[in-house]
C-alpha positions in Angstrom: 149.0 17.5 202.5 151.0 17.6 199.4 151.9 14.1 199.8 148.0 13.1 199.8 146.7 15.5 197.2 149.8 13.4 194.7 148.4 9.5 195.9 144.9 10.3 195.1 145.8 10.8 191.9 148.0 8.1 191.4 144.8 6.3 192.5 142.6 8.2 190.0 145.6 7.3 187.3 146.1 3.7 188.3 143.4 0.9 186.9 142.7 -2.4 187.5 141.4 -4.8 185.5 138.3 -6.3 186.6 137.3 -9.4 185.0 134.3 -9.8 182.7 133.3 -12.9 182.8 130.4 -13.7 180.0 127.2 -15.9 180.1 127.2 -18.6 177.4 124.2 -17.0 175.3 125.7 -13.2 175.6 128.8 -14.7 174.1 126.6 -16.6 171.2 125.3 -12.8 170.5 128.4 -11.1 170.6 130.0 -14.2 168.1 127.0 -14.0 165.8 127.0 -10.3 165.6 131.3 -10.7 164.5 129.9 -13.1 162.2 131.9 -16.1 163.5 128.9 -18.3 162.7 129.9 -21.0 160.1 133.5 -18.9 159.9 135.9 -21.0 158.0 133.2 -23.4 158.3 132.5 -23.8 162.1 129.4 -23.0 163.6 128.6 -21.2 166.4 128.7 -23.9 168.7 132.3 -24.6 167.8 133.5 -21.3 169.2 131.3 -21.0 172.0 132.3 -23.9 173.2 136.0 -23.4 172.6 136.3 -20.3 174.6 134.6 -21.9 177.6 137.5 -24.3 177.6 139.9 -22.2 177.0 138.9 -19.0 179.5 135.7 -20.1 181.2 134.2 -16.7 179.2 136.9 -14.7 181.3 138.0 -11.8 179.0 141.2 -11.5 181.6 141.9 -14.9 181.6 145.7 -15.4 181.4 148.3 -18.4 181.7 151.0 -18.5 181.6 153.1 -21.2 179.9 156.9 -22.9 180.4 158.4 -21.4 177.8 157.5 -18.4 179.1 154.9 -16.7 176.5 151.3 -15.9 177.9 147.8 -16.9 176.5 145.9 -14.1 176.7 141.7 -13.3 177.5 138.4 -14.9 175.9 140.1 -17.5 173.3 144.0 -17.8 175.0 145.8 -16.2 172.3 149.6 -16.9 172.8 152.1 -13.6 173.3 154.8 -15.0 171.1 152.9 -15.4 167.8 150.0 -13.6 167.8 150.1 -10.7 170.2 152.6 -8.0 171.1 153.5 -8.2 175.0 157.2 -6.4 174.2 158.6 -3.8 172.5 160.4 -6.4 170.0 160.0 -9.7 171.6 157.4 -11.5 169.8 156.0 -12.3 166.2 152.5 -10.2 166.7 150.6 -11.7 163.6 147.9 -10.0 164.9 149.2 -7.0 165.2 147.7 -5.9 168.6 148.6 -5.5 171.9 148.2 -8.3 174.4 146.8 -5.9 176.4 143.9 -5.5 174.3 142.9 -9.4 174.1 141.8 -8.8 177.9 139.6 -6.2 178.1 135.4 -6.4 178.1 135.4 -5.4 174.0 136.2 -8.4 172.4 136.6 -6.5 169.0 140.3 -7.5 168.8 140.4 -10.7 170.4 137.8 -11.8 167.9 139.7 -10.3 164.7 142.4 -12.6 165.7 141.2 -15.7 166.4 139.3 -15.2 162.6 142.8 -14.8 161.6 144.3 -17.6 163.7 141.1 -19.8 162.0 142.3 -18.5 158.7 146.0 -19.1 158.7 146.4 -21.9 160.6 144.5 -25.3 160.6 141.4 -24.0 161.3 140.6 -24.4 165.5 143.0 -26.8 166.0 144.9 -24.2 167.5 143.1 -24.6 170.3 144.2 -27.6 172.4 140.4 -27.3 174.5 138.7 -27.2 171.6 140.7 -30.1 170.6 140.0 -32.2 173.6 136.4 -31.1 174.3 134.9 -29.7 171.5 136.2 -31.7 168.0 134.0 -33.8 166.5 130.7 -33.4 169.1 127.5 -32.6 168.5 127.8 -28.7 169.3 124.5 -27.7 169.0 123.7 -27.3 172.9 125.9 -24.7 173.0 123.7 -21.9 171.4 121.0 -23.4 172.6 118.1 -21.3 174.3 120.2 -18.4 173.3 118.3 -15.7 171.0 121.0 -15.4 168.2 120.5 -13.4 164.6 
């Protein structure tokens, strides 16, 4: 009895993380309203279409890479530079937990990439917005959506 009283709540204690995966025009809301539109001077389109290469919209989206760091949720932010995975093992110019780049609230997944945007060469951070997204028309990509 004991025994079964202490693994329900473990159960109640333990969570898993479901994924969120978002729709193309709820993601163009959610980037407008974080004021990503025309950020460091890339429209909308530019970051809606670079998260769907990079994650699909998956806000749990992880992969891992061969030198052993981890992208991480919506825009595949890398463990050993931008986010904090260990205690002492990685840069963390973001100063946030991995952890929190994969949840639904994209608060501090999109506080970094700004910052990623801002210190580095702009998106060419991102090797799918690289390949896919660079240089194209990008205006499809909010379109139909209601944006602010």
């Amino acid at each position: 009895m004991k025994a079964a009283g202490i693994l329900a709540l473990i159960g109640c204690l333990v969570t898993t993380t479901e994924p969120k995966v978002y729709t193309r025009c709820k993601l163009a809301k959610i980037f407008s309203r974080a004021g990503l539109d025309n950020y460091q001077g890339f429209s909308l389109g530019n970051w809606i279409c670079m998260a769907y290469y990079e994650s699909h919209y998956n806000t749990t989206a992880q992969t891992e890479l061969e030198d052993g760091s981890i992208d991480y949720g919506i825009f595949q932010i890398n463990s050993f530079t931008w986010c904090r995975r260990a205690k002492l093992q990685e840069k963390n110019h973001c100063h946030v937990a991995c952890s929190a780049l994969i949840t639904d609230d994209l608060t501090d997944a999109i506080i970094c990439a700004k910052k990623i945007a801002k210190e580095t060469e702009g998106m060419n951070y991102w090797q799918g917005w690289k390949r896919h997204c660079e240089g194209k028309d990008l205006s499809e990509w909010k379109k139909g959506c209601e944006v602010s």
